[in-house]
N, C-alpha and C positions, 0 to 999 in steps of 0.2 A: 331294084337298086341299080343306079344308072354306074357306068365305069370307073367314074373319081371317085365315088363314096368307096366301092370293091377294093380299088387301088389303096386309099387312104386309110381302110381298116386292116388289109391282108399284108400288104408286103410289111411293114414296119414287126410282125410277129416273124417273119423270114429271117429278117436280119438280126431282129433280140436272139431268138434262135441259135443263129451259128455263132452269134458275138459272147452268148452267156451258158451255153451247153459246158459247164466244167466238166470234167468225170473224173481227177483225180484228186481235189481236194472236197471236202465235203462243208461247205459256210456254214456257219451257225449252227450247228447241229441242233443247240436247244430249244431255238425258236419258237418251234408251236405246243414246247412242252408248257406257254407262258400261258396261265388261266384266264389274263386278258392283256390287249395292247392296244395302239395310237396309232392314227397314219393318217393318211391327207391322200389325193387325189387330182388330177385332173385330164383334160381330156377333149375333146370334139363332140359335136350331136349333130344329128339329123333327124329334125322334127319333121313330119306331117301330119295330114290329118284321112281317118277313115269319115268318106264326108259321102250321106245318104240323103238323096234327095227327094222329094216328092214330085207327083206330074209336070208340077209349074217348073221342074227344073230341068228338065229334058226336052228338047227341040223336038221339031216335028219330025224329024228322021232316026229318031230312038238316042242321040245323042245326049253324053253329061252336058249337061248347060253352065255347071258349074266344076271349073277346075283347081288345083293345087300347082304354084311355083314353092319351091323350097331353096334352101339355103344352109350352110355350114354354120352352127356357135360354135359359141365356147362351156363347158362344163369345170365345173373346182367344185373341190369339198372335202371333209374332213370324215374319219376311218373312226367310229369304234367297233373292237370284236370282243369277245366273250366268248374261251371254247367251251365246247359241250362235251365233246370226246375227244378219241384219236381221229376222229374224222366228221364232225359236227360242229358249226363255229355260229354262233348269230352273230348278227352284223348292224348294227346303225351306220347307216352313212351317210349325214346329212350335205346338201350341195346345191350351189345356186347355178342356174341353167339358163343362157341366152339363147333368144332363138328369133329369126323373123320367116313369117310364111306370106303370100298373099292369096287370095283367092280372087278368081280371073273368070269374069263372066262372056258368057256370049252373047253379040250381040241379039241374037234371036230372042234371048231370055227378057234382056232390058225391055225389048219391046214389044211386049207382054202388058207393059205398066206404064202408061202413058204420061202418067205427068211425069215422070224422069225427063228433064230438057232436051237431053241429045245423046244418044247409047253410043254416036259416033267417037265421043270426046274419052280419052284415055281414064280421065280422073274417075268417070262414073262403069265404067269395067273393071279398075280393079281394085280392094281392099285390102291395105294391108292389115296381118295382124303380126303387133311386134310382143312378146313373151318373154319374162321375168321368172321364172317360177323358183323357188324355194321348194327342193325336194325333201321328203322325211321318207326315206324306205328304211324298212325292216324287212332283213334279209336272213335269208337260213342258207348256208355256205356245205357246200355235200364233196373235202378234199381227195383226193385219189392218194393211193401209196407216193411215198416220195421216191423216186430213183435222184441219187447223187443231190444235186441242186435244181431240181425240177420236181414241180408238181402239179399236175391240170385239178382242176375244179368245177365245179357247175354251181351255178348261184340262183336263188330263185325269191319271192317274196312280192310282196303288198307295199305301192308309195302313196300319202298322203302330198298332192302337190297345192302351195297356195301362188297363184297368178298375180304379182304384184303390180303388173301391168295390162291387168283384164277390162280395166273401164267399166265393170258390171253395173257401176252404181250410177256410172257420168249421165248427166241430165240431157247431152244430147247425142243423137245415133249415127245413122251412117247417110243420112241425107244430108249431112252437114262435113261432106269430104271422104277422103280415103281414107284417112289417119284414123284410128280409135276405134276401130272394129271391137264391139262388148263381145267380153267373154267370162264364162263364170271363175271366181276367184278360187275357191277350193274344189277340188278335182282328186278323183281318186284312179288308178292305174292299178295293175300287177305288171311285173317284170322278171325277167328271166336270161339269163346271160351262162356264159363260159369264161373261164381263163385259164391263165400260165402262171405259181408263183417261181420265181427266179429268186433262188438262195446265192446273193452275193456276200462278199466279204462281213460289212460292216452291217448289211440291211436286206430286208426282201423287196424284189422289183416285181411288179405283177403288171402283167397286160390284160385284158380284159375287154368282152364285147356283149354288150347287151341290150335288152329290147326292153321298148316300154310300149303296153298297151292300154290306152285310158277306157274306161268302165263307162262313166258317165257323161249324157248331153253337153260340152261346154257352148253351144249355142245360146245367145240372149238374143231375145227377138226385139227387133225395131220398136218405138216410142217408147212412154213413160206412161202408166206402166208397163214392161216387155209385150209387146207383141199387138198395142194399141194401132201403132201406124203400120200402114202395109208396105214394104216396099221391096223391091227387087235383091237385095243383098241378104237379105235371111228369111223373105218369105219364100223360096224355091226350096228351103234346106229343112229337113226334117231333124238331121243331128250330127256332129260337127266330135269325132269322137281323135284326140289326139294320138298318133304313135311315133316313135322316136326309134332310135338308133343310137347306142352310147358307143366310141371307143376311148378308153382312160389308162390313165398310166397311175401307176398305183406305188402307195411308196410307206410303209413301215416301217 
């Protein structure tokens, strides 16, 4: 995790911190006496990908042939809980997830594959792929004792994601430009996070950081059907496995 992501996830818990630390009145006291409630979210991502290559994808000097650039979204979505105990809560949180990644070839790799026109020209080294995904986690929530208006957490659980921008179906591939990189449309992950809930006046503020690790191949291989034409953007890659970075601001 390069220094802006660090930045962008740690100080903002610094300053909710000294800004929401009360310790002499005590909010809401009833709060999580509530057997279920509402909330919403939103927040930042940091997608990329765990990306395993095969021989054709590493140079002759033991090097990845195939790289990851990434980029910041945006994350939203809406809170249901249901307690379980005094300290057991499941969680639905359904949320829609922007994100674009590209993946960045080497020259050495394009020219491996000779009918590629020219591995010099920018268009044919890099791919974007731009992601939509519609998340469905089910989350089991493990709260800590409450002191005053603070209470840390650990969150963990299994996401259902559908890619509404995966092209998995589109009739043509990646020989036909940079744009439209196919990806499989349903995808499945676990996750696992921490947080802070902040007992303020009127509502609870929760910070939160967490990790998404995707389970299954979303790689779709080049022609119709997958994997008919051979060509340099997904025949070096054996499997193309998403992971991510959430931080969200949380509101009940």
């Amino acid at each position: 995790m390069n220094k802006r992501i660090f930045l962008i996830l740690v100080l903002p818990l610094t300053f909710i911190s000294s800004a929401f630390a009360q310790k002499d009145v005590e909010n809401i006291p009833n709060f999580d006496s509530q057997r279920w409630h509402w909330g919403y979210y939103l927040g930042i991502n940091h997608y990329d990908f765990k990306l395993t290559p095969n021989s054709k994808g590493m140079t002759d000097d033991g090097r990845l042939g195939v790289n990851t650039n990434t980029s910041l979204g945006f994350t939203v979505g809406l809170i249901g809980d249901i307690k379980l105990n005094d300290y057991f809560n499941f969680r639905f949180e359904p949320g829609l997830d922007i994100s674009k990644r590209e993946l960045v070839y080497d020259k050495e790799i394009l020219e491996k594959y000779p009918h590629i026109p020219d591995p010099n020209y920018l268009s044919d080294t890099i791919r974007k792929i731009n992601s939509t995904y519609v998340n469905l986690p089910f989350l089991l929530k493990f709260g800590g004792k409450r002191s005053h208006n603070i209470r840390p957490y650990l969150i963990g659980g299994v996401n259902l994601g559908l890619d509404l921008a995966s092209n998995e179906n589109s009739s043509t591939d990646n020989t036909s430009g940079e744009e439209g990189f196919r990806m499989t449309t349903m995808n499945i992950s676990w996750q696992a996070g921490a947080g802070i809930d902040w007992y303020l006046p009127y509502f609870k503020f929760t910070t939160e950081v967490r990790g998404s690790f995707g389970v299954n191949n979303e790689l779709v291989k080049d022609g119709t059907p997958p994997g008919a034409t051979v060509t340099p953007w997904t025949d070096p890659i054996d499997k193309l496995q998403t992971r991510a970075v959430f931080f969200v601001l949380k509101f009940e």
